[in-house]
N, C-alpha and C positions, 0 to 999 in steps of 0.2 A: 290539824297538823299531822303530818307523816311519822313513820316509825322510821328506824334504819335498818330495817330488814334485808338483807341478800340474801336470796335461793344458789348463790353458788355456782350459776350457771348460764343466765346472762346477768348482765348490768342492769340494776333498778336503779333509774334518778328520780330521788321522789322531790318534793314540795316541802323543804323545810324552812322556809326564809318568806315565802312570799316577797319574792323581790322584786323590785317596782319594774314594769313593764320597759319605762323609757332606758333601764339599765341594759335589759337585754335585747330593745331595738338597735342602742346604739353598738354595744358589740355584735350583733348581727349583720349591721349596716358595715363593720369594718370585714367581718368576716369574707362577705360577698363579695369586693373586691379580689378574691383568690379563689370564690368556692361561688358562684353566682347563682340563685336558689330560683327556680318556678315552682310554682304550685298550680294541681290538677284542680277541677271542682268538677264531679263527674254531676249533670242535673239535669232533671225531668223539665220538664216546661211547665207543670203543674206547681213548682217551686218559685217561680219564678211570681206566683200569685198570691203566696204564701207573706206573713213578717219576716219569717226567721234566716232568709235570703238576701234580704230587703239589709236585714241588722248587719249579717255578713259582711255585706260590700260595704257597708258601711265602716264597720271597722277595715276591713282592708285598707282603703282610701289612706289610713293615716298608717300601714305599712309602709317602712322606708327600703328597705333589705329584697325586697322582692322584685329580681327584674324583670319578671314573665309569668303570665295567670292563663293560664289554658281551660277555657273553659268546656266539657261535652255537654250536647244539648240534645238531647231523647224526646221523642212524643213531641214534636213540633212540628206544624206545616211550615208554609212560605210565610206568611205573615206575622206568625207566633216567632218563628226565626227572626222579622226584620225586627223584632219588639226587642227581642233577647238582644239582637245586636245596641241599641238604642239600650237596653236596662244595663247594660254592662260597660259602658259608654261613660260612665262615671268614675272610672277606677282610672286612675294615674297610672298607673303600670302599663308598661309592651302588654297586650291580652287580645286573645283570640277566642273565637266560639266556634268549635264543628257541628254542624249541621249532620246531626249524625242519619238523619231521614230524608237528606235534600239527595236528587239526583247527581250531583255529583261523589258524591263519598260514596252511595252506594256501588257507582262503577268502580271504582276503586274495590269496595267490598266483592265484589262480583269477581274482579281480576282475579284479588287471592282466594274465591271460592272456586273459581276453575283448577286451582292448586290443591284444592280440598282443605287449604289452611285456614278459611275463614272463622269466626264465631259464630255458631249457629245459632242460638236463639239471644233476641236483644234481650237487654239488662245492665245491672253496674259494673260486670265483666266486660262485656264488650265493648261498654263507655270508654272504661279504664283503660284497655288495650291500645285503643286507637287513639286517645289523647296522647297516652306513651310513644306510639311512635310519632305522630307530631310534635310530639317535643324532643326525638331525635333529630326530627325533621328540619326543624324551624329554631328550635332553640337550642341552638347548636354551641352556647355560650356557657349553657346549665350545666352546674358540677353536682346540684342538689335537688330532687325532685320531694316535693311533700303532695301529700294526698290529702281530701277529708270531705264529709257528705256538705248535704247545702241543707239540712233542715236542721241545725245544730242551732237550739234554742237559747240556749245558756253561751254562744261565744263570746269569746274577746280575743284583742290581740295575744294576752296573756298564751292560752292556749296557743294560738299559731309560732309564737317564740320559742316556747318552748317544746315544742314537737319539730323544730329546722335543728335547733342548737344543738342537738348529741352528733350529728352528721358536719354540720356548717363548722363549726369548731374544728379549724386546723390541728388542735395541738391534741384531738380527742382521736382515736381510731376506727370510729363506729363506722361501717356501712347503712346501716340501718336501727332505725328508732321505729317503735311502734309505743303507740299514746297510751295511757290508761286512767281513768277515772273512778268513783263512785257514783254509781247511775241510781240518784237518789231526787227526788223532784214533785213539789205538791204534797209531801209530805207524805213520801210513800216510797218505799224499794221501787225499782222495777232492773231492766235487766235480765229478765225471766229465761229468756234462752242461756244464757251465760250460767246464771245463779243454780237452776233447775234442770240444766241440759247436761251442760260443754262441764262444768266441774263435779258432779257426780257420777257422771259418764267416763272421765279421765279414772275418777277413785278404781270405780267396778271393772274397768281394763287391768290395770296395775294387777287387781289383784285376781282378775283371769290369768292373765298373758303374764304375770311377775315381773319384776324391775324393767325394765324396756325404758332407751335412751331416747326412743319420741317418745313416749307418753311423758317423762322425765321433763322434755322443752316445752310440753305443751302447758306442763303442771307449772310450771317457773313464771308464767306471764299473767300477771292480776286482771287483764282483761283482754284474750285473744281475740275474741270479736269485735274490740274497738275497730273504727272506720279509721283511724287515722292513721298515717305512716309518712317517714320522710324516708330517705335512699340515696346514695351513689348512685349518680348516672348512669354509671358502669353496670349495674346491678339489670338496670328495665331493659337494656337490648337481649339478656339473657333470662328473663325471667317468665314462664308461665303462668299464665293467667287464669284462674280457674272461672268456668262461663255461670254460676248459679250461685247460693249462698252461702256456697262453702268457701268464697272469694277469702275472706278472712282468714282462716284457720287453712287454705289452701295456699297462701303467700306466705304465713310463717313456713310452713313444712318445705318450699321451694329455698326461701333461706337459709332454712337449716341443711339446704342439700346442697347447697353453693358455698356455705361459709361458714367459717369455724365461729362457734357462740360467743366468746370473747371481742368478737366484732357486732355484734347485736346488742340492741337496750330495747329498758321499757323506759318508757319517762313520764312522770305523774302530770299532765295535762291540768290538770280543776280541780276544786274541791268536790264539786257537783256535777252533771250534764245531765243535759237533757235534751231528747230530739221526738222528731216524729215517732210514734209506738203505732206497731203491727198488731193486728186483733190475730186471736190463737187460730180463727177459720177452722173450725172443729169438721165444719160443713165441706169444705173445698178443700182436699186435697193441694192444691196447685196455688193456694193461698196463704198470705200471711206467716205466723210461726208453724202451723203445719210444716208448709213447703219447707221451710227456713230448716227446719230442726232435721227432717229427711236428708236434706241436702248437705247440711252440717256432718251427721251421723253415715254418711256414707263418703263423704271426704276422708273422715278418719281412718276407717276401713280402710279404705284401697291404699292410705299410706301402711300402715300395719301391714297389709297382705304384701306391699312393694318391699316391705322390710323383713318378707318370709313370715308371717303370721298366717295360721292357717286361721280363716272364718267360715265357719259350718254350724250348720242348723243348733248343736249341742250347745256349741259358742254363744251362741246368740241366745240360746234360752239359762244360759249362766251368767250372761253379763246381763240379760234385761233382769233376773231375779236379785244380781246384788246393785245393780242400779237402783232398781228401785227400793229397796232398805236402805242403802247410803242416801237416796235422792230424800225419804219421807224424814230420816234423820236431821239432815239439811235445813227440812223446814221448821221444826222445832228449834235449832239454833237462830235462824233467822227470825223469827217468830222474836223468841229474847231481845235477840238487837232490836229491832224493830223497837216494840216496847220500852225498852230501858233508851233509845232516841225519840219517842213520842211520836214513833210514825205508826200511820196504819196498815193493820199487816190483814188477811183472808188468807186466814190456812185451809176452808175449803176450796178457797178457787187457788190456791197454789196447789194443793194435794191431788187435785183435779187436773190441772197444767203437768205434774209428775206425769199422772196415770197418761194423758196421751203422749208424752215423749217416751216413756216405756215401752209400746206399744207401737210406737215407729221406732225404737229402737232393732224391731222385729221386720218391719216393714222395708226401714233400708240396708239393712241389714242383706234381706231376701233380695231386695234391689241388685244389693251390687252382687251377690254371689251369680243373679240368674242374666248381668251383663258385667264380669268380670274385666272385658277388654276395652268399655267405652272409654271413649277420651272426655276424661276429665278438663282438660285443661286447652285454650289455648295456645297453637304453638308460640315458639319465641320467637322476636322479631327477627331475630339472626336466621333464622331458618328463612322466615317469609322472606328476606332478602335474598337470598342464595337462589332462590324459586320466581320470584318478580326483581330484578333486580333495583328497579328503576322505583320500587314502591313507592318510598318515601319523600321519592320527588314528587309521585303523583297524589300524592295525602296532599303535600305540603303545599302546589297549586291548587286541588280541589277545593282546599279552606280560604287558599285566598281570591280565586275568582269566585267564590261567593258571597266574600266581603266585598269585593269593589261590584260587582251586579247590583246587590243591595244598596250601597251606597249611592251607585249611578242612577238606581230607578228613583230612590229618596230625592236625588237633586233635579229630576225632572218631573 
């Protein structure tokens, strides 16, 4: 059971009631009538092979509230697409699947690359983008867009209710809800990036840099790397996308640069979750929470430096030295919890997981100072319009003559 904790600075809804799911479908179902809600599911094809996708649409199915399911589909040929279309083929909702690798989208992608606007490298940024604009595209009824990954082990409706309702809710003001959880599972912490990264990382800023009103929004939200997010409409024609795994922590900071915090929540999702886990890739650079935690730690940055922070070599060997006393501190509190919950805790291989994000601390650090002007971020779709004007007409045919192709080939 939840505390009643406020940081002051947005709105925490926590979980104090466990209130019966069917309570908040059916005012969700009332809601949508005035606020009509889709939900994104950015997915691999590899997911698609998975249970915990499987489970997904399964609870979906007995969604009432949802009028449209956009589904993106990465890493799939022709055949893996007509299956996705056939697996998804089950959900009662309006729902579509881009074919984010079929010839068609990619001319599309190819248009806005002659614009120099496109996404350059695939992933859950570029998923996300392009489902976004399809759903200006196509679903042109939506007042609410919600977000969330496809290998979420522990879902229920529960969680999807409750991550629509801070936004869906007429009588509330939120633009924007992002999820949070305890990422506890098997009986054991995990969360590692978050726990070991993103929150001792914030501490040793603060008290480089001194009171600072981002580090202040970033320190407010129980879990900023949650995947999940619901939004105003209005919000995704204008919003930046960031292309690698700073996608998270790079949507709150666009938020907060769009919108006064009073219009933002966090809202306690589960008691538990749990999803697919990244291996640390000690070995691979380019992998796993390696990559993750680089790319995390240099999103920070360039917001800091956007907000007039200088970051220089000095910087960087003051905040990796009290990172990492705040980070080893960390794990001896968690060590306790752990313990006094009966879960199993490795404070060498946590102490060990410190030492390399300390260490890319340094690394993206030097990153972004020795490419200060890369683009972070996909542009906004409001740009790409101005530039293709016709875009989203051409999304919104490419998705659907590759539904009826499919379809046609199926019936012959």
């Amino acid at each position: 059971m939840a505390d009643f904790h406020q940081n002051g600075i947005v709105s925490t809804l926590h979980n104090l009631s466990d209130r019966p799911v069917e309570e908040l479908d059916a005012c969700l179902k009332e809601y949508s009538k005035s606020n009509p809600m889709t939900l994104v599911l950015p997915s691999l094809y590899s997911e698609l092979e998975g249970s915990a996708l499987k489970h997904i649409v399964d609870e979906l199915k007995q969604v009432s509230y949802l009028n449209n399911i956009v589904i993106g589909l990465d890493q799939a040929d022709r055949k893996q697409f007509e299956h996705a279309l056939s697996y998804f083929s089950e959900l009662p909702q309006q729902h579509s699947v881009l074919w984010n690798d079929g010839p068609r989208l990619r001319a599309v992608d190819e248009k806005i690359s002659e614009q120099g606007l496109a996404p350059i490298a695939p992933g859950k940024g570029r998923n996300v983008w392009y489902c976004f604009g399809y759903v200006m595209a196509a679903c042109q009824d939506t007042k609410v867009v919600g977000l969330h990954d496809c290998d979420i082990i522990t879902y229920d409706q529960t969680l999807l209710a409750r991550l629509f309702y801070p936004v869906a809710n007429p009588y509330f003001s939120y633009i924007f809800s992002k999820g949070y959880y305890a990422r506890v599972a098997e009986g054991k912490m995990n969360g590692r990036v978050m726990r070991l990264l993103v929150t001792p990382l914030i501490q040793a800023l603060k008290k480089v840099y001194g009171d600072d009103p981002y580090l202040d929004y970033l320190a407010a939200f129980r879990y900023p790397l949650a995947g999940e997010f619901a939004m105003d409409i209005d919000v995704i024609s204008d919003l930046r996308i960031p292309n690698d795994w700073g996608l998270e922590i790079g949507i709150l900071s666009e938020i907060r640069r769009n919108y006064s915090p009073n219009m933002i929540c966090q809202v306690e999702l589960a008691d538990t979750y749990d999803h697919k886990h990244q291996d640390v890739s000690e070995e691979d650079k380019n992998k796993g929470l390696y990559k993750m935690s680089v790319d995390i730690i240099v999103s920070i940055f360039r917001k800091l430096a956007a907000d007039g922070k200088l970051v220089s070599e000095e910087h960087l060997r003051a905040i990796k030295a009290t990172y990492l006393r705040g980070a080893m501190d960390l794990v001896e509190m968690y060590e306790h919890d752990a313990t006094l919950n009966g879960l199993a805790y490795n404070v060498h291989l946590e102490e060990k997981t410190v030492e390399l994000f300390a260490a890319n601390i340094i690394e993206g650090g030097r990153d972004f100072i020795a490419n200060p002007t890369k683009a972070p971020f996909v542009p906004r779709w409001n740009r790409v319009r101005y530039a293709v004007p016709d875009v989203l007409e051409r999304l919104e045919e490419a998705v659907r003559l590759d539904y009826e192709e499919m379809m046609g080939a199926g019936k012959s």
